[in-house]
C-alpha positions as CSV (number, residue, x, y, z in Angstrom):
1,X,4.7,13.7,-12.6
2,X,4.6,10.1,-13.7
3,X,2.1,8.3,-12.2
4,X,2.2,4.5,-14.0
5,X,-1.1,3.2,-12.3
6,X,-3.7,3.8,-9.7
7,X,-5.8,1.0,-7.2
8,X,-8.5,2.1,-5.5
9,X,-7.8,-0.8,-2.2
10,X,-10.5,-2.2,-0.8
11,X,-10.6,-6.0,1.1
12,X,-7.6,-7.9,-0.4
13,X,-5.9,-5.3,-2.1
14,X,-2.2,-5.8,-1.3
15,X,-2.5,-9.1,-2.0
16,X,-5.2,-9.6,-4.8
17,X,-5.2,-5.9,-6.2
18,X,-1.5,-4.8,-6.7
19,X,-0.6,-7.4,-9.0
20,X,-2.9,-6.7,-11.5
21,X,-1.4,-3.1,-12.1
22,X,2.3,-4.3,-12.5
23,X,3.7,-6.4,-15.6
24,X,4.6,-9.5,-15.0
25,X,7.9,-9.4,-14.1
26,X,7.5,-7.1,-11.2
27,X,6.8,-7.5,-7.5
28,X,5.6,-4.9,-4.9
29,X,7.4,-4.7,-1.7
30,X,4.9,-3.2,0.9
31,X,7.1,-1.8,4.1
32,X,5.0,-2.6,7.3
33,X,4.7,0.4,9.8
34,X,5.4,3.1,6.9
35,X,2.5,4.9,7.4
36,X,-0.2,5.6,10.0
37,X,-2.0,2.7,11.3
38,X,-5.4,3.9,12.4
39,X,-6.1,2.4,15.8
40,X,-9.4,0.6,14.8
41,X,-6.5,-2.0,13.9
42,X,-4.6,-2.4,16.7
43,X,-7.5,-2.5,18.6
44,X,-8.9,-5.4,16.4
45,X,-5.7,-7.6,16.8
46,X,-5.4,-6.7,20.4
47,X,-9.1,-7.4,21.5
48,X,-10.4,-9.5,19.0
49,X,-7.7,-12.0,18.3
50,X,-7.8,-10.7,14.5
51,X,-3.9,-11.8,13.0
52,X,-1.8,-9.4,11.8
53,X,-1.7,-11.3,8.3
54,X,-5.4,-10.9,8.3
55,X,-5.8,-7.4,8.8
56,X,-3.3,-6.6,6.1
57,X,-5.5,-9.1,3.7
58,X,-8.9,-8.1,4.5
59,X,-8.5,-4.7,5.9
60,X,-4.8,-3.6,4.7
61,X,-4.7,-1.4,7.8
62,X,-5.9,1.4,6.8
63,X,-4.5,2.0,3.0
64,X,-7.4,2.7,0.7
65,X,-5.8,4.0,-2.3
66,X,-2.3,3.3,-3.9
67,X,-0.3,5.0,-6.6
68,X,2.4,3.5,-8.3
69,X,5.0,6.5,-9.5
70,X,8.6,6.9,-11.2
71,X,10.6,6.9,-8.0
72,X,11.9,10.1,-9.3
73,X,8.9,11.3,-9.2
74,X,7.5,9.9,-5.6
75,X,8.6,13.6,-3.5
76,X,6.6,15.6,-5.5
77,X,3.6,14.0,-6.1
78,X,3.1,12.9,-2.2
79,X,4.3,17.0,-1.7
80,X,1.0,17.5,-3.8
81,X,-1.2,14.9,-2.3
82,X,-0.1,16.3,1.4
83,X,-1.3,20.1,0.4
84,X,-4.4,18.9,-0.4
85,X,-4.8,17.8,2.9
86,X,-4.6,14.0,2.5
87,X,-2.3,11.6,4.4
88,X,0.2,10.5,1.9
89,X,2.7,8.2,2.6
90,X,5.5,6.2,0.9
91,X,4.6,2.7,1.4
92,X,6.9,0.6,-0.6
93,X,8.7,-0.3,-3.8
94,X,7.8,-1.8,-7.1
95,X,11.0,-4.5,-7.8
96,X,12.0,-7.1,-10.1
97,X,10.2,-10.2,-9.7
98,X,7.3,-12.5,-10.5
99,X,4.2,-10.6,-10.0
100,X,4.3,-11.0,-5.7
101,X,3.5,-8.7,-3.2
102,X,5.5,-9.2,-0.2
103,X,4.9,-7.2,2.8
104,X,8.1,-6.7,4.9
């Protein structure tokens, strides 16, 4: 397994956090909807006129660890993560680029 970096998320972390595990000529692509939203969210945007942007930002909907792996390797480590119990999902890409995070 070839995990290449670890981020414990917390307030910012797409954004602020993700960057600062990648060289500099690499950007993260973060695909929206790719894993389960927990409804504390949706509830938040729905009731309490939080922006979508913002929740990614502050709360980033839910994700509260990321791992960074060979895409070769992506199958069998979230295989691993999922028979331990935990929801494991495969969130985005790691790209060419400038040091960005998009999320799509």
């Amino acid at each position: 397994m070839a995990i290449k970096a670890l981020a414990h998320i917390t307030g910012g972390g797409f954004v602020d956090n993700l960057p600062r595990m990648l060289p500099k000529n690499c950007d993260v692509l973060i695909r929206k909807g790719s894993w389960k939203i927990p409804a504390i969210f949706r509830l938040l945007e729905a009731n309490g006129s939080v922006l979508q942007d913002e929740l990614y930002q502050v709360f980033n909907m839910g994700i509260g660890m990321t791992i960074i792996v060979a895409a070769n390797g992506a199958e069998k480590i979230l295989k691993h993560i999922r028979q331990q119990r935990y929801g494991a999902w495969l969130i985005g890409e790691v790209r060419r680029g400038s040091g960005m995070v998009a999320l799509e």
